[in-house]
N, C-alpha and C positions, 0 to 999 in steps of 0.2 A: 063323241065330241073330242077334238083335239086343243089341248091347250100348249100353247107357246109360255113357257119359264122366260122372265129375267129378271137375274138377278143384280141389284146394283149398290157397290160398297160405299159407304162414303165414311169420313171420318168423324163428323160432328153433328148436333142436332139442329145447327142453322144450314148447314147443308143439304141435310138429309126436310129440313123444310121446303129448301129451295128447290131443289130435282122433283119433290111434291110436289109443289104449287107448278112448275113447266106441263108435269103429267096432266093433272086437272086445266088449266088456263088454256095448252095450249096446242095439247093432245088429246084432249075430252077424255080423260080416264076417269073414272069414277073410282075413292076410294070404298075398299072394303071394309066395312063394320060387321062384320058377323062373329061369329064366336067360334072355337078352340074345334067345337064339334062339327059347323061345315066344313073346316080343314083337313080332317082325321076322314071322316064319313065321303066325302070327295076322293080322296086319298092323294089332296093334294100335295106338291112337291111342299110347299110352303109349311107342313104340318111338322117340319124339324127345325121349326126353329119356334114352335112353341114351348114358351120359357119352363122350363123345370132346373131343378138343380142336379140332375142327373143325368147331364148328356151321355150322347151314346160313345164317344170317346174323350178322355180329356180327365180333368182335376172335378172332383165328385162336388166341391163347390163353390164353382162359375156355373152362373147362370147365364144365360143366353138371351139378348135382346127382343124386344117384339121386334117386327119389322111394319114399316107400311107398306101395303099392299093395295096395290091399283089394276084394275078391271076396266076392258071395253066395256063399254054400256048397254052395247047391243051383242049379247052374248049367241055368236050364232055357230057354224059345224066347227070354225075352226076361231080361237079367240087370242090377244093377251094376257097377260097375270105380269105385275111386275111388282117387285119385291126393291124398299128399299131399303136397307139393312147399315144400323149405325153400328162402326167397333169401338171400342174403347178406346181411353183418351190413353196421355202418356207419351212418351217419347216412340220415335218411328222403330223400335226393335221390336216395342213391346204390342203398336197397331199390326202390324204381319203375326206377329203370333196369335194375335186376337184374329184376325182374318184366316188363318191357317187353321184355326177351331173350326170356324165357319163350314170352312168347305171341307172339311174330318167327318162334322154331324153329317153333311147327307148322306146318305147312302148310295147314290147313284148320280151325278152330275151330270151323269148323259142326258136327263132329262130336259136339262139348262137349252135352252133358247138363245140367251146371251147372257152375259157376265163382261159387265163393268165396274171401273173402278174411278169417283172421283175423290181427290184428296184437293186440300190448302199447299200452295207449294211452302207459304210461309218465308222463312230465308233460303231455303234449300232449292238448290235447281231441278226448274221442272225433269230434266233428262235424267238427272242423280235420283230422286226420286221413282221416275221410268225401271232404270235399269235394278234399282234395288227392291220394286215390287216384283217386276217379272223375274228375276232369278229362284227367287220363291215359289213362284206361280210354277212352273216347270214341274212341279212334283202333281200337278193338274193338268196345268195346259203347257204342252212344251210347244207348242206355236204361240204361246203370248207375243205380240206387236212389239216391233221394237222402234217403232216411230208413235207418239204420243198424239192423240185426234185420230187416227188411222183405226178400221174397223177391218178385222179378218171377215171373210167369207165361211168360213169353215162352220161346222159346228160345235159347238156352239160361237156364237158371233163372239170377238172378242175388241176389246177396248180398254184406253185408259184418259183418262182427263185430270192436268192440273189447273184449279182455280190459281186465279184469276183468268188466266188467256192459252197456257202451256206454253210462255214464255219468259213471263216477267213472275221475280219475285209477290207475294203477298199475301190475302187472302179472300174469302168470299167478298167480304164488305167492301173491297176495291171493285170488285163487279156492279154491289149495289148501287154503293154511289154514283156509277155512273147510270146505273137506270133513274134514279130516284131526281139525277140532274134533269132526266127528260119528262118523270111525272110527277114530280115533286121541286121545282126548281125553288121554288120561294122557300119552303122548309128550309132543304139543303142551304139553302146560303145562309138563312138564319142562324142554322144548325152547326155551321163549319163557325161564323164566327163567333158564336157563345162558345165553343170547345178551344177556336185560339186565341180566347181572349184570356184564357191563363196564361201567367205568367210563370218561367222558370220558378223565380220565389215563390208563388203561391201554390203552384206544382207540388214545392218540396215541406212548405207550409203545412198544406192538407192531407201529404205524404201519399200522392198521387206516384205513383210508378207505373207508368206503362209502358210497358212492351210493345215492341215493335208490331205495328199495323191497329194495336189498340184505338191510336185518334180516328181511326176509319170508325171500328164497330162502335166509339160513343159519340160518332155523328148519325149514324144510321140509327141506335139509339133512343139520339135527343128525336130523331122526327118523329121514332115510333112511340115514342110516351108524349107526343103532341094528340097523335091520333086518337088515342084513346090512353090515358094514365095507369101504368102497369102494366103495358103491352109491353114481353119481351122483343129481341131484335125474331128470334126463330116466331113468334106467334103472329109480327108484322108481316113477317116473309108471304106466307100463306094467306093472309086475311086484308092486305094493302094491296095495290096497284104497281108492287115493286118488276113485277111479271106481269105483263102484258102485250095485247100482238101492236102496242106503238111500242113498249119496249124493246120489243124485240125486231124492230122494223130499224130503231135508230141508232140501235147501242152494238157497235158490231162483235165486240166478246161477249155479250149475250147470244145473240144469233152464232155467232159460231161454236158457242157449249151447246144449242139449243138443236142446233145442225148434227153436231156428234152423238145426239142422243136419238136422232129420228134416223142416224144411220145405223148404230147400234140395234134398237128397236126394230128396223126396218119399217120407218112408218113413214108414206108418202104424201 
């Protein structure tokens, strides 16, 4: 049986829900629930990055993330495995080093199928971002892309992705909301004018500070704690209608992140 590796970085865990929730919705991947022992006993690639405080290289205590892990359904001579892998938060010096453990613990990366990478661009430009992962990457892959969406051929397939679109400033939640405009329209409008119905004064009243792209994730948020009360935004992601194939039919930087992942993947 031949298995295809990929693995795929992301920076956050509403991220790392969303490139989930694509796999299942709209790649039919089945996630994997099994445990520590079919990983090891398979000898799958996937088995270093089960959490210990002892990695195989690095500071004796960082622990190493789980990852989610998604499977073709129909497991036949030759299959998927795709690995989604969250790094720590912090400023962008400190997620490359996090990411550079990553790819330390395997032991053999040849095995990689593909390796992508998607990040928040945030305020930083998508290209700035590009070029200051792939100069690191080089100690891996010295053919990393130097065009952002763009998928190597080679092996392993290589890629990188800035949320929102790989051009504009911002974050996931600027993606959301424009899905959530198409299956959630009522919410949304609800939800945008209870969040600007604060005012500067009562802003600073209730000592509200948000950071830039914040009004995004506590509109996405307000819809998700409509839905069910104590839903985070990453627990909506995966469990709501925010992905779907009219999402992704209407909203075209969905379909276009959605596109770079079935080139990556190679799924047709």
């Amino acid at each position: 049986m031949s298995i295809k590796y990929a693995l795929i970085i992301v920076e956050g865990s509403h991220d790392q829900a969303f490139v989930s929730s694509i796999l299942q919705k709209l790649f039919n991947l089945k996630e994997f629930n099994g445990n520590k022992e079919d990983l090891i006993q398979s000898k799958s690639l996937w088995r270093y990055f089960i959490p210990n405080y002892n990695p195989n290289r690095g500071k004796f205590h960082v622990r190493l993330n789980t990852p989610s892990i998604f499977n073709d359904k129909e497991v036949q001579d030759e299959f998927l495995s795709v690995a989604i892998y969250r790094i720590e938060g912090g400023d962008l010096s400190h997620r490359i080093d996090s990411l550079m453990r990553v790819l330390r613990n395997i032991d053999d990366d040849s095995e990689l199928f593909a390796f992508g990478i998607v990040v928040d661009a945030d305020k930083k430009s998508p290209e700035t971002l590009l070029q200051n992962y792939s100069e690191e990457l080089k100690e891996f892959f010295d053919n990393f892309p130097t065009q952002l969406g763009i998928i190597t051929n080679d092996s392993p397939r290589l890629g990188m992705y800035v949320l929102p679109n790989n051009r504009d400033e911002g974050v996931l939640e600027k993606l959301l909301y424009q899905c959530g405009i198409v299956a959630y329209p009522k919410c949304i409008e609800k939800a945008e004018n209870y969040v600007n119905s604060f005012t500067e004064e009562e802003r600073w009243n209730l000592k509200i500070k948000w950071k830039p792209f914040d009004k995004d994730k506590a509109i996405i948020a307000s819809v998700a704690s409509v839905f069910k009360p104590g839903f985070t935004n990453t627990v909506s992601i995966k469990a709501n209608k925010w992905i779907s194939e009219e999402t992704y039919n209407q909203v075209d930087d969905l379909k276009q992140f959605v596109d770079f992942l079935k080139d990556l993947l190679n799924k047709t």
